[in-house]
C-alpha positions in Angstrom: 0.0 0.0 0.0 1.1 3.6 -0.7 2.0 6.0 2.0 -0.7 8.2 -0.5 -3.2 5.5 0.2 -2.4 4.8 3.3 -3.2 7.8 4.7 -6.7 8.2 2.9 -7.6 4.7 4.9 -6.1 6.4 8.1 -8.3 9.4 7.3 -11.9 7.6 6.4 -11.5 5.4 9.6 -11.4 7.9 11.7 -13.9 10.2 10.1 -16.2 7.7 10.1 -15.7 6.4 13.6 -18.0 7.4 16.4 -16.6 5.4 19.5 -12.7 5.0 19.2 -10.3 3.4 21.9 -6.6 3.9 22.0 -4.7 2.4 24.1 -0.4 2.6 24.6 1.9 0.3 26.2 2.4 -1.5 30.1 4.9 0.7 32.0 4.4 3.7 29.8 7.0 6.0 29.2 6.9 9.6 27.8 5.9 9.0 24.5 3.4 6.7 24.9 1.3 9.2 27.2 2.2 12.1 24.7 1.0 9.8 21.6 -2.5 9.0 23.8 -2.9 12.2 24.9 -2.2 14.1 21.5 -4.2 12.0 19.2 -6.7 11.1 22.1 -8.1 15.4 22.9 -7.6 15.7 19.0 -10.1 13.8 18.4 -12.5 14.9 20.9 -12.0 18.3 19.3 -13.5 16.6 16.1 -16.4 15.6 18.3 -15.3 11.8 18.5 -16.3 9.5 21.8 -12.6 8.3 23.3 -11.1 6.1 25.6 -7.6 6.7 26.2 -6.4 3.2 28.6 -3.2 2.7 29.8 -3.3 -0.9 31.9 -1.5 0.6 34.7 -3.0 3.7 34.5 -1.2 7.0 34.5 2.3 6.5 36.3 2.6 9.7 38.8 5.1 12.0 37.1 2.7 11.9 34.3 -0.1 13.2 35.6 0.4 17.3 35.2 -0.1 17.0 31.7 -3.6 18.2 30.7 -6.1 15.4 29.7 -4.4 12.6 31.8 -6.9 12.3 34.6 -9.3 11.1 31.9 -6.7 7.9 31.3 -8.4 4.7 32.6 -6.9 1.2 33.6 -9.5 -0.9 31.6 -12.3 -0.3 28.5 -15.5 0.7 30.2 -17.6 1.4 27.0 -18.6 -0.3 23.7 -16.0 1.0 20.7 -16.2 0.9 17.2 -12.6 1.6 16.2 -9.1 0.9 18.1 -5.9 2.1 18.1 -2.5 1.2 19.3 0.1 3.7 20.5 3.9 3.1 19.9 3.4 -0.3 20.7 5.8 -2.9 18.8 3.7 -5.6 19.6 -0.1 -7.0 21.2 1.3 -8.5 24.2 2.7 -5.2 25.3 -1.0 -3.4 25.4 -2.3 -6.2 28.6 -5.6 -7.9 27.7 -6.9 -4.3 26.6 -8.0 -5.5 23.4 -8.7 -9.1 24.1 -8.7 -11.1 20.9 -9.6 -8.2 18.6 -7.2 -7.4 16.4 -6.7 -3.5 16.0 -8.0 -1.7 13.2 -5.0 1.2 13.5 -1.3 0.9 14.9 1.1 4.0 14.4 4.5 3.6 15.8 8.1 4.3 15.4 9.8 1.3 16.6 12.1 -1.1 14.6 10.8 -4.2 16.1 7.2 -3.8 15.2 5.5 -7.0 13.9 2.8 -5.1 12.2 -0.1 -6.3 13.9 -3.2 -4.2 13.0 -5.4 -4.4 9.8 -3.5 -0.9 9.4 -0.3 -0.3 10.0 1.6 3.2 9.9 5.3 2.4 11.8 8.0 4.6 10.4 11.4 3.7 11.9 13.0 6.8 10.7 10.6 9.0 13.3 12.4 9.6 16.3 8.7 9.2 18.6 5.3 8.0 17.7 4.8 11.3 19.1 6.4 12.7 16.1 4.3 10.6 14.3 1.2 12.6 15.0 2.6 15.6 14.9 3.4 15.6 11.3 0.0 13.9 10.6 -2.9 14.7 12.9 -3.6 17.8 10.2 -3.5 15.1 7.5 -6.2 13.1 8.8 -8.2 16.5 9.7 -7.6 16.6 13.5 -6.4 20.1 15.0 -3.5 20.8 16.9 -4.6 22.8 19.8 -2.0 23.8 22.6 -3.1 20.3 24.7 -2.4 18.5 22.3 1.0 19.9 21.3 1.8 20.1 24.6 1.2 15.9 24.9 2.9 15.6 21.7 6.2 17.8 22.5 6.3 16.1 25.5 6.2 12.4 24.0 9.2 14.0 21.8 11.3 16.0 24.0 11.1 11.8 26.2 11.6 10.0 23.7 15.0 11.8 22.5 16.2 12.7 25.6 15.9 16.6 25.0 16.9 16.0 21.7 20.5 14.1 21.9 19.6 10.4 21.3 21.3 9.1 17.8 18.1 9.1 16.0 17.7 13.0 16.4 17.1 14.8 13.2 16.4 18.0 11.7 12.4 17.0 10.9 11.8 15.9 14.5 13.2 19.8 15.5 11.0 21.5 12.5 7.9 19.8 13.6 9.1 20.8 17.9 8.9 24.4 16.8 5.7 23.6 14.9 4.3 22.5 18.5 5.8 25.1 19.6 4.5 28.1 17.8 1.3 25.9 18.4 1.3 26.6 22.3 3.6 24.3 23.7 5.8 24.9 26.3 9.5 23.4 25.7 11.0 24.8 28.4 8.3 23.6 30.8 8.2 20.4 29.3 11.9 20.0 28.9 12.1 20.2 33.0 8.9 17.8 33.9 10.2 15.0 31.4 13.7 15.2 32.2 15.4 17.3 35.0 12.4 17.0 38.1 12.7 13.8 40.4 11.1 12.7 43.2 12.9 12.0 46.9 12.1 8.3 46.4 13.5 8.2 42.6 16.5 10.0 44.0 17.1 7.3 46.7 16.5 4.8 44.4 19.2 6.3 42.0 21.7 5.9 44.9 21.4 2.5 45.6 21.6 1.6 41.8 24.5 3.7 41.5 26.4 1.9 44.3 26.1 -1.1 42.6 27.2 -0.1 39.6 30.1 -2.7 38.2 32.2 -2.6 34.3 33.9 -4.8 32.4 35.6 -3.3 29.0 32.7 -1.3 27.6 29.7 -2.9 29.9 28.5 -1.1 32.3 25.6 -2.5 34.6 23.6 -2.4 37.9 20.6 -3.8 39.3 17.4 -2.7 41.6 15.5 -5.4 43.6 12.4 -5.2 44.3 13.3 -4.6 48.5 15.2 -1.5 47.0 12.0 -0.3 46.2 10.6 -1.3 49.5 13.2 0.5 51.6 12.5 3.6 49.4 9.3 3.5 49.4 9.3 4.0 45.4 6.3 2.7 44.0 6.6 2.4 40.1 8.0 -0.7 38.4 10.7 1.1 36.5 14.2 2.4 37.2 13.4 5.9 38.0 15.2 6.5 34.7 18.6 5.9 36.1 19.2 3.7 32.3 19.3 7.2 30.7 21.8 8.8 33.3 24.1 5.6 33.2 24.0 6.3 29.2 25.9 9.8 29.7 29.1 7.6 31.1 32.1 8.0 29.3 33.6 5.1 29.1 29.9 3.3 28.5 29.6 1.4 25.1 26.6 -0.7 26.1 24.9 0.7 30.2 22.0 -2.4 31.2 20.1 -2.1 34.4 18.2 -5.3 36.2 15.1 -4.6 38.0 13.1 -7.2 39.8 9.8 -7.5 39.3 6.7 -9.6 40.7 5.8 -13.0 39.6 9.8 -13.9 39.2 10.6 -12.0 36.5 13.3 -8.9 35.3 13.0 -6.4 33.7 16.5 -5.2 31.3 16.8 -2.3 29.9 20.2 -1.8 27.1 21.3 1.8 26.2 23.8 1.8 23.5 26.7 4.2 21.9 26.3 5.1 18.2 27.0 2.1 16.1 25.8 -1.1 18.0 22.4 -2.2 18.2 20.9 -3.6 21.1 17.5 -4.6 19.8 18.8 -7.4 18.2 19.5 -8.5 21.8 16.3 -7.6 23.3 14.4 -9.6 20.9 16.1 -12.9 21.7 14.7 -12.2 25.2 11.3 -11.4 24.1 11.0 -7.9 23.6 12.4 -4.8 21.2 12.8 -1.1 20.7 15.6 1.0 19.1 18.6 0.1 18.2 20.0 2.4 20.7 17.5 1.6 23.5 15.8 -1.5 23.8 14.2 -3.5 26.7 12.8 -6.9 27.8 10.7 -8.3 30.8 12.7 -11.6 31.3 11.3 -14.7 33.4 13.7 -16.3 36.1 16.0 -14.8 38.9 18.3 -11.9 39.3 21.1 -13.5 39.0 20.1 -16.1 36.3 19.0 -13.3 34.1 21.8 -11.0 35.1 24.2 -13.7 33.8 22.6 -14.8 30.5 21.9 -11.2 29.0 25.8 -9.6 30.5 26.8 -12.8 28.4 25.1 -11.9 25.1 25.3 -8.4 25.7 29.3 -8.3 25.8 29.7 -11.1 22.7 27.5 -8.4 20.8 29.8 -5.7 21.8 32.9 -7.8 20.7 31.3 -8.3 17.3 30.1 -4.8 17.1 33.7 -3.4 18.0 35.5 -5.6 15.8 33.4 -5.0 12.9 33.3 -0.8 13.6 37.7 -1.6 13.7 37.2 -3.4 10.0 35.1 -0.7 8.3 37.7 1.8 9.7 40.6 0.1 8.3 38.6 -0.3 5.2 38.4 3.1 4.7 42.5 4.0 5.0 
């Protein structure tokens, strides 16, 4: 199908929707809440019924951005249309959706299996967030300051304020579209990435006193007492991945954190050049070639060992094969 084509599809389903449901990713990050939020009030502007659903609901330093208190955990209505938010894959969304298969999927990530009866994933965008930006106008939904607000929020997340590898001169054209659309960068810039609880803070410290390297592999690990003791209540790292990334010395940085029901979840950040998806995937999950993640049955220490293992052959081959294209080049 046509990106022409494509589009028009995009544009009848949603004009002729009454009832639409969108729903993102478990543990939802910055984009994913931008992406819901943006497209989500958009079309409410157009006078469309929405649910926006997020299985574990709106996680707290989320929940300042305007729209969010209308996230729920579960579908409470009948829908006639639904769409899936920079999601690579079903199993990510819960039991949202049941068996249904989605009529609309727009995402960004590299690993996505295509999984709707529509499918707009462009790998090239640096958020889904992005995504929408470009085209919400396309498919006749206005950009109002809410909604750039969600959506330069999902962007300003999703790159880091900008620096991750994938940043690109589009993505920055369509932030000071947002922006001359009401958005507040600096604002935004400071909520996504700069403010931090006590408890993530606390969290941060024991993570960071655990910290360990070998050659370019730098990891660390929080357990679920961490948490306890800190009294931090989310399921993630507090973002720590993303500070551990800034480390000079840092080819590949992975964090460990334990979850319920005896399983980890890994998260890979990754220098310019290797590609730590490919690694995620053989553990059941995905993302970006610079950031990827997994949820990963079994112990601490038993995954701890299996993914340091194939993360630091990968590097080896990644290394040696970044030493061959230089030499090819002399």
């Amino acid at each position: 199908m046509s990106p022409s084509q494509l589009h028009q599809d995009i544009s009848r389903l949603l004009q002729n929707a009454e009832k639409i449901l969108l729903v993102s990713h478990i543990r939802a990050d910055g984009d994913a809440i931008g992406s819901l939020l943006g497209v989500g009030l958009a079309l409410q502007l157009v006078g469309k019924k929405v649910q926006m659903v997020l299985p574990e609901g709106v996680p707290l330093a989320f929940r300042y951005l305007e729209g969010s208190q209308q996230i729920v955990r579960r579908s409470e209505q009948e829908y006639d249309v639904s769409i899936v938010l920079d999601c690579s894959d079903l199993q990510r969304t819960g039991d949202v959706l049941g068996n249904r298969v989605p009529d609309l999927n727009i995402d960004h990530h590299i690993t996505n299996l295509n999984f709707a009866r529509l499918n707009l994933v462009d790998a090239e965008a640096v958020a889904t967030s992005a995504i929408l930006a470009e085209h919400l106008p396309t498919w006749g939904l206005p950009i109002t300051q809410p909604v750039a607000n969600a959506l330069l929020f999902g962007l300003v997340s999703d790159t880091l304020g900008f620096r991750t590898s994938n940043m690109n001169s589009k993505a920055l054209r369509l932030s000071a579209d947002l922006i001359d659309r009401g958005a507040n960068l600096a604002e935004l810039y400071h909520l996504a990435l700069i403010q931090r609880s006590y408890e993530a803070a606390r969290l941060w410290g024991i993570g960071l006193s655990r910290l360990q390297k070998q050659g370019g592999l730098i990891w660390t690990r929080i357990t679920l007492q961490d948490k306890q003791e800190v009294n931090y209540l989310g399921n993630d790292d507090a973002d720590l991945i993303n500070m551990l990334s800034g480390i000079t010395e840092s080819d590949v940085c992975v964090i460990f954190v334990e979850q319920t029901g005896g399983r980890v979840k890994v998260s890979w950040r990754a220098r310019a050049g290797l590609d730590v998806s490919q690694i995620a995937i053989q553990f059941g999950g995905g993302g970006h070639p610079a950031a990827s993640g997994a949820i990963i049955p079994g112990t601490m220490e038993e995954v701890q060992n299996r993914v340091l293992s194939a993360t630091q052959s990968m590097i080896e081959i990644g290394v040696k094969l970044a030493d061959e294209r230089i030499k090819d080049t002399l």
